[in-house]
C-alpha positions, 0 to 999 in steps of 0.5 A: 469107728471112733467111739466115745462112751460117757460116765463109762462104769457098769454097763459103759465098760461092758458096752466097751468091750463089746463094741472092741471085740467087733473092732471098733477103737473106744475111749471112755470118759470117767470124772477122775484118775481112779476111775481111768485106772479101773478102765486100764484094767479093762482094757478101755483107754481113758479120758478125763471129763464130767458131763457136769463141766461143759469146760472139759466137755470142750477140752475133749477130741472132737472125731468120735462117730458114735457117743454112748452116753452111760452116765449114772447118778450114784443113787441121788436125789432129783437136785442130782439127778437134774445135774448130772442127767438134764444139765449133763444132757443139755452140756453133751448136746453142746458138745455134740454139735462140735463134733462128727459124731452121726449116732448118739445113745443115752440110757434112761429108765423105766422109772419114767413110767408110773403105771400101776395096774399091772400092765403092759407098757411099751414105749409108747405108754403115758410117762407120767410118774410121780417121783420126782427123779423120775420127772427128771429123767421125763424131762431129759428125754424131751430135752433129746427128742428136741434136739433131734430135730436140729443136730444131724445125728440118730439118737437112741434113748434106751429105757432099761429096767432093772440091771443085774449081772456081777457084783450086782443084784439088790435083792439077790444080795439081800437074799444071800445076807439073809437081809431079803424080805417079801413084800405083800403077797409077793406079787409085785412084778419086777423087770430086770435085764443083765448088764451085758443084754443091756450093752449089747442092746446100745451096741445094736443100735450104734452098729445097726443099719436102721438108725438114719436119724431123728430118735428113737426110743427103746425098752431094755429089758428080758422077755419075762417080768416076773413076781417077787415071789417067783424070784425067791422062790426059784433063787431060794431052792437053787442056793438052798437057802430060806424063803424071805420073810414078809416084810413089815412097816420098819423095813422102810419104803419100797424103791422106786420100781417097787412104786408101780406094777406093770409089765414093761415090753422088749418088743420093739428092740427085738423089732426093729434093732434085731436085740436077741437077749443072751439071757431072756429070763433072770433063771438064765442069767442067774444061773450064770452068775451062781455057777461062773465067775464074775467079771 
């Protein structure tokens, strides 16, 4: 198959090389040259387009059967977030009705959920949080789900949780600059999945048999959520390096996962997509990255 993967960075060009290695001719879309070279070096042909410019949206080829969309916001505000998700969405769905693609992905959050009494939350759980670039990414999804019901094509959303694997992991980082700090009693609950899980999880949906239209939503994530505390404590004695210490009102507000507590469930990937994750818990994952080399 033709593919096309949007805002191919982090996971797009993990997701890229996935789908390669199973034959399939991909093409990612950055915004500028710089970024088409760092797809050279991947191995991933290159085109220039931004999903915020409905113009090079139409100057694109036109015969890809699956699109990925991938795009992420650079840590913005909402102001950012509505262009690059809920106006960039609303653009590729233009775009899409052009074209012949018959399976479309999109990588959401989990942000959109706000529970905060430590709960299990599946996708069919209220998305109803407070953050402002959260609603956004509410109202991004409303935004497919309606289009479903017009273009002939199966859309996946995936909700995928925090992200980690080379050259990426907040707290890890934090933990190895001697920045990272407990917050509370360490109980907040923090769900993650490494980046190739998450590729290989929009890889399963793209080449799987279920997908026959409409849309589906999906959560990315590992088995196993677990406390702040218990994601030191086990990094601190691999890397034989000092517990964190609490943090206190100058270490600033907590990021937006850090705002909810809930236990976010990959039952319904493992169901219906047959998703088994590489690495089902972070000490997996982890333990990789300490040990091997980052690519």
């Amino acid at each position: 198959m033709r593919v096309l993967i949007l805002g191919c960075g982090y996971v797009g060009i993990a997701l890229g090389r996935h789908l390669q290695a199973q034959g399939h001719e991909v093409f990612g879309l950055r915004r500028s040259v710089a970024g088409a070279a760092e797809l050279a070096s991947h191995g991933l042909p290159s085109l220039l387009g931004d999903v915020t410019d409905p113009s090079s949206l139409d100057a694109l080829p036109r015969d890809f059967d699956w699109v990925a969309n991938t795009v992420s916001s650079s840590r913005g505000d909402a102001e950012v977030y509505r262009q690059v998700y809920q106006q960039g969405t609303r653009h590729v769905l233009q775009w899409l009705r052009q074209t012949r693609c018959h399976r479309y992905v999109y990588t959401s959050s989990t942000s959109v959920y706000g529970q905060t009494d430590g709960s299990v939350v599946t996708e069919d759980a209220p998305t109803e949080p407070t953050s402002e670039t959260a609603q956004v990414l509410v109202a991004t999804e409303r935004d497919l789900q309606a289009a479903a019901a017009t273009l002939p094509l199966a859309i996946g959303i995936f909700r995928v949780t925090g992200l980690y694997g080379p050259q990426r992991g907040h707290l890890y980082h934090q933990l190895l600059r001697g920045e990272a700090r407990l917050q509370g009693d360490g109980s907040r609950l923090i769900n993650m999945i490494h980046r190739d899980d998450a590729a290989a999880a929009l890889a399963s949906f793209l080449t799987g048999s279920t997908a026959k239209g409409g849309c589906r939503v999906y959560n990315a994530t590992d088995d196993a959520p677990v406390t702040q505390r218990e994601f030191f404590t086990w990094l601190s004695h691999r890397l034989n390096l000092p517990f964190p210490g609490p943090a206190s009102a100058a270490d600033g507000t907590l990021s937006k996962r850090g705002q909810t507590q809930k236990r976010v469930s990959n039952q319904r990937l493992r169901t219906e997509l047959a998703w088994i994750p590489r690495y089902p818990t972070f000490r997996e994952g982890y333990e990789t990255l300490i040990s091997g080399p980052q690519s």
